[in-house]
C-alpha positions as a Python dict, from the first residue, in 0.01 Angstrom:
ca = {
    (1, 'X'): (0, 0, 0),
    (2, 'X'): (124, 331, -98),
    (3, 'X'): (-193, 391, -327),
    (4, 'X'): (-412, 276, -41),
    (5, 'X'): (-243, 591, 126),
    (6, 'X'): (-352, 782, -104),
    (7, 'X'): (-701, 683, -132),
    (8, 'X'): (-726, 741, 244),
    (9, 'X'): (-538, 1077, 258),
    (10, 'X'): (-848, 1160, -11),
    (11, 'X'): (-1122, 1030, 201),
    (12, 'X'): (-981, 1242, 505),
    (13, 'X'): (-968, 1548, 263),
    (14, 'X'): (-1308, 1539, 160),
    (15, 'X'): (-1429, 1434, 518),
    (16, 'X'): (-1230, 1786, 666),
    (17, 'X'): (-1390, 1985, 338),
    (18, 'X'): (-1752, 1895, 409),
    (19, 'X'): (-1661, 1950, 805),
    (20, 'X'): (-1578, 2266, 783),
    (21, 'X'): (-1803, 2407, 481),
    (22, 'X'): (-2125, 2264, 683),
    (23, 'X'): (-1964, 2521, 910),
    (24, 'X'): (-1992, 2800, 683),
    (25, 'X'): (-1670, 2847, 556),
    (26, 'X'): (-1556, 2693, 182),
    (27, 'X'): (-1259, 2564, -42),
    (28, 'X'): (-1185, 2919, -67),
    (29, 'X'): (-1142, 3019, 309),
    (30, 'X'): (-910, 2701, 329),
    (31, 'X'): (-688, 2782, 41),
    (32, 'X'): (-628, 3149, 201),
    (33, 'X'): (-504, 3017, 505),
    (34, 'X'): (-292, 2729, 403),
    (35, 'X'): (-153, 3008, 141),
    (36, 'X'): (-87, 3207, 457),
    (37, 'X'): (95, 2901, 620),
    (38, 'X'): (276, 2826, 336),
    (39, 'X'): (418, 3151, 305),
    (40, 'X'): (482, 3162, 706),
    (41, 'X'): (698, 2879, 683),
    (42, 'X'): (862, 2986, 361),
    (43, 'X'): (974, 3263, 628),
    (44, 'X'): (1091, 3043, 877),
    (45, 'X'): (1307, 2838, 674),
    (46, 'X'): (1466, 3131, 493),
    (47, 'X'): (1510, 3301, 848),
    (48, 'X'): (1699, 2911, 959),
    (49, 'X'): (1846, 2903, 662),
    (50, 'X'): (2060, 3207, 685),
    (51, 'X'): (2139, 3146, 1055),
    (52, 'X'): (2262, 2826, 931),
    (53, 'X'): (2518, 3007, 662),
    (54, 'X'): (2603, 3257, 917),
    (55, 'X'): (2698, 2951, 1162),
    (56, 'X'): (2894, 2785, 881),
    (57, 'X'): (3058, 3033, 819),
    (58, 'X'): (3168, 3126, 1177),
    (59, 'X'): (3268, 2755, 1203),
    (60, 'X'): (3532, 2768, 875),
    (61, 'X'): (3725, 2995, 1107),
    (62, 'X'): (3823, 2771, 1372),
    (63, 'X'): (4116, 2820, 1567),
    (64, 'X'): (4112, 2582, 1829),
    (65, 'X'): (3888, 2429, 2077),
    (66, 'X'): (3707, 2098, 2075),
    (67, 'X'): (3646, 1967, 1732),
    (68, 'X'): (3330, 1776, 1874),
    (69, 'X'): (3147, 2138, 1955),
    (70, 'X'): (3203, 2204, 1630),
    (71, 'X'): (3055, 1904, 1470),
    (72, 'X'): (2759, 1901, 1745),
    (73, 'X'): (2674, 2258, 1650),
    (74, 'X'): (2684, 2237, 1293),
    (75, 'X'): (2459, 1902, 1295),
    (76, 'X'): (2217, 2155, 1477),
    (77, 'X'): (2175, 2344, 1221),
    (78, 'X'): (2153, 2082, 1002),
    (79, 'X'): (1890, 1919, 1136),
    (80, 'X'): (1660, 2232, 1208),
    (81, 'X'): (1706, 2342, 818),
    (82, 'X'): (1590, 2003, 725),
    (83, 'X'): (1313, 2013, 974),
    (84, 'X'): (1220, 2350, 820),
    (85, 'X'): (1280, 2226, 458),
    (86, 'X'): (1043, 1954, 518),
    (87, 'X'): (754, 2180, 664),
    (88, 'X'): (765, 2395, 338),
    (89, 'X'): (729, 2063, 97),
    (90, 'X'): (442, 2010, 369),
    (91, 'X'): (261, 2334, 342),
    (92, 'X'): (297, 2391, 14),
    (93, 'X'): (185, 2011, -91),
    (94, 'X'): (-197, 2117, 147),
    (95, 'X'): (-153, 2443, -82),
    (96, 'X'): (-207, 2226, -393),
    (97, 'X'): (-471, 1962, -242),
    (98, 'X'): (-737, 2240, -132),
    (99, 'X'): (-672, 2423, -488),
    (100, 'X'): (-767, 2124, -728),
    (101, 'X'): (-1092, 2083, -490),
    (102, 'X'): (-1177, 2388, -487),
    (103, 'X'): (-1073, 2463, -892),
    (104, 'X'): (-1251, 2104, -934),
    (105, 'X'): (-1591, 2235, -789),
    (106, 'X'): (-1562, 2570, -877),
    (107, 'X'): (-1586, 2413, -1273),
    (108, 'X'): (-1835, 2139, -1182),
    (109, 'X'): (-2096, 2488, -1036),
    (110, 'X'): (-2033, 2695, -1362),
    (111, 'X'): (-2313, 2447, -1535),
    (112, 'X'): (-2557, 2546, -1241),
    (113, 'X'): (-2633, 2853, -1388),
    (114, 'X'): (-2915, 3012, -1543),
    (115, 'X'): (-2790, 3328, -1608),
    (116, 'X'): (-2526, 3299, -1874),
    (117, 'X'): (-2415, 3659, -1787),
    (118, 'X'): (-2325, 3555, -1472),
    (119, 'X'): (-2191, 3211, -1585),
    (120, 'X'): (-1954, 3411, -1804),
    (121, 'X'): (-1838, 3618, -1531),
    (122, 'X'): (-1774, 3384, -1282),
    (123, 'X'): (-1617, 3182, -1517),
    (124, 'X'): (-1371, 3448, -1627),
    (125, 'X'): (-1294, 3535, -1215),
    (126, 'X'): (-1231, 3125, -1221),
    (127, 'X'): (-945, 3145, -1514),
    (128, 'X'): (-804, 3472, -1354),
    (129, 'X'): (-762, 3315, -1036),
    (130, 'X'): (-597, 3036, -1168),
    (131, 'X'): (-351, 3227, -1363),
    (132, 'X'): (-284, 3423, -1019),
    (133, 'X'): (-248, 3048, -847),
    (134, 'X'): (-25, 2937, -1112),
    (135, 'X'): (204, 3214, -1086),
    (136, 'X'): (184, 3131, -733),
    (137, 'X'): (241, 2730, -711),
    (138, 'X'): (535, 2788, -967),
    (139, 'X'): (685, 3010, -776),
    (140, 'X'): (672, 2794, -448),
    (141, 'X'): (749, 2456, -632),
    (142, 'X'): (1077, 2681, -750),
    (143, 'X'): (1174, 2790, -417),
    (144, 'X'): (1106, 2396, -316),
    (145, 'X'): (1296, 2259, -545),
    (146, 'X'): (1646, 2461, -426),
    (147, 'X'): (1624, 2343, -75),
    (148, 'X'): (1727, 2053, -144),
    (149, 'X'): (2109, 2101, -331),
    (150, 'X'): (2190, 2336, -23),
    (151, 'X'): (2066, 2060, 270),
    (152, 'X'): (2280, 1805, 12),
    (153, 'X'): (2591, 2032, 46),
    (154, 'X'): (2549, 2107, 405),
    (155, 'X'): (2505, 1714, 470),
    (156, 'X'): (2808, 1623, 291),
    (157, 'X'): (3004, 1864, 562),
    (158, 'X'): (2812, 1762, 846),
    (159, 'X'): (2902, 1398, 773),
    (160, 'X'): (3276, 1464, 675),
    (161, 'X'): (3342, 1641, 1005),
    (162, 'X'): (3199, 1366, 1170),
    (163, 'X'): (3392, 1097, 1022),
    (164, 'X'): (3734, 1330, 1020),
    (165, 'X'): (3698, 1527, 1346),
    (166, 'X'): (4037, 1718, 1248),
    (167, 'X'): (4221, 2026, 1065),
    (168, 'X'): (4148, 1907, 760),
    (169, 'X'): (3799, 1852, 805),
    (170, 'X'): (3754, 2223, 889),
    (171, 'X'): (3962, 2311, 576),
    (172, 'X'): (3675, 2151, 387),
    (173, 'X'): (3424, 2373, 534),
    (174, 'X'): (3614, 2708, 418),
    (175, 'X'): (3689, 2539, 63),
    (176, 'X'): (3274, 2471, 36),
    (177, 'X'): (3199, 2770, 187),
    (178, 'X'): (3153, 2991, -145),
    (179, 'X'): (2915, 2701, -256),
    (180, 'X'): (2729, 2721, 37),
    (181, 'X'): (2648, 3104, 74),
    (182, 'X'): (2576, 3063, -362),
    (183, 'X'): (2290, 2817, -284),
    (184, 'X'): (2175, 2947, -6),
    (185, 'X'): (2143, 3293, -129),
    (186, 'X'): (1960, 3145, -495),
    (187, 'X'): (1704, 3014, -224),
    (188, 'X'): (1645, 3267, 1),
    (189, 'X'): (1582, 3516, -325),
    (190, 'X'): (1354, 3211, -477),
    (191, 'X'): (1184, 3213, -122),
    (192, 'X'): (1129, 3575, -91),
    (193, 'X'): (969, 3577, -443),
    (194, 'X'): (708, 3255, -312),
    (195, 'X'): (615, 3464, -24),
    (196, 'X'): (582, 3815, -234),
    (197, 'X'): (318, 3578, -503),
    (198, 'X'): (126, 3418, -141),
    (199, 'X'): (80, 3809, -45),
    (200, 'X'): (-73, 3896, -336),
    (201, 'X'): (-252, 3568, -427),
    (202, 'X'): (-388, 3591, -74),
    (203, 'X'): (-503, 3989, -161),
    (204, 'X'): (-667, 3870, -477),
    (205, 'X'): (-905, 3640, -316),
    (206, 'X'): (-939, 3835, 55),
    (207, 'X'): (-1266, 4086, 12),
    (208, 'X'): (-1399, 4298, 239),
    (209, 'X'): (-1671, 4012, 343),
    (210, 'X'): (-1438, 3718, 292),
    (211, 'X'): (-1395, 3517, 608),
    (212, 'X'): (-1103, 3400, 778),
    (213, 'X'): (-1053, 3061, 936),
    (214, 'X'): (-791, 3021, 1260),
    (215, 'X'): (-674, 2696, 1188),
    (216, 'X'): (-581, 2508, 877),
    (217, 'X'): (-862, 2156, 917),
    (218, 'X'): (-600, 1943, 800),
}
């Protein structure tokens, strides 16, 4: 089943590729602007992200009140970070599909040419970029790939107030509170690095002619 998935996911790839490139616009135009929505959301969830440490951290210094507000508000911000987290595994998953197509083809058109000056030149452009997209896609997997021991952390205290809705439940919150702002600032600074690499990978391929799409055809 899951492979049939796959093989459909493919099929509805290739359908929105052709779509859009009968259109006039190519792998390339694509791969800009799901670099661009990548980054965006990289933004968003580092932005979430920090209002969730900052509400965490207001939380640890309870002093008396309802114990249920406290709970409810910290499952909030749970459950947008994870919401966030799981846009950015999104994003940056479309990132990758439209770069093998378009790193897949761009190999397949190097034996169309004639001219082996030209071959040679577009071929070197082709390894360049993918250096540039490597750099990039590292960079983005890395910043992926520390979401989740933060949302694990932040779970585990969402769960344990709920279950112990009482002084000692907010104790925990102070005591994990140094773990907390340590992960979440290893993330934000792995974030902010993705979204520096999507600026310039984005620069790299944007020319004066190159066109823009408004919407990502996924």
């Amino acid at each position: 089943m899951e492979a049939m998935g796959r093989a459909l996911k493919a099929r509805l790839q290739r359908f929105y590729f052709r779509a859009f490139e009968s259109a006039g616009h190519h792998k390339r135009d694509i791969l800009v602007i799901r670099v661009e929505q990548a980054r965006d959301s990289l933004e968003e969830a580092k932005v979430q992200f920090q209002s969730a440490l900052e509400r965490f951290s207001e939380l640890t210094q309870f002093d008396g009140g309802h114990l249920e507000s406290v709970y409810r508000q910290l499952k909030i911000e749970y459950d947008y970070s994870q919401s966030r987290a799981l846009a950015v595994k999104d994003r940056i998953d479309a990132v990758e599909t439209v770069a093998q197509a378009l790193f897949k083809e761009w190999q397949e058109e190097l034996e169309q040419y004639s001219n082996r000056s030209l071959r040679s030149s577009s071929r070197q452009k082709m390894k360049l970029t993918q250096q540039h997209y490597g750099q990039l896609i590292t960079a983005m997997r890395r910043a992926e790939g520390k979401v989740d021991p933060v949302l694990r952390v932040f779970n585990d205290q969402v769960l344990y107030l709920k279950h112990n809705l009482n002084a000692k439940a907010i104790a925990s919150l102070e005591h994990e509170l140094h773990a907390m702002s340590t992960g979440v600032a290893g993330l934000i600074g792995a974030m902010e690095r993705s979204i520096s690499h999507a600026n310039l990978f984005v620069e790299s391929l944007n020319g004066p002619a190159q066109k823009v799409l408004t919407s990502d055809p996924r």
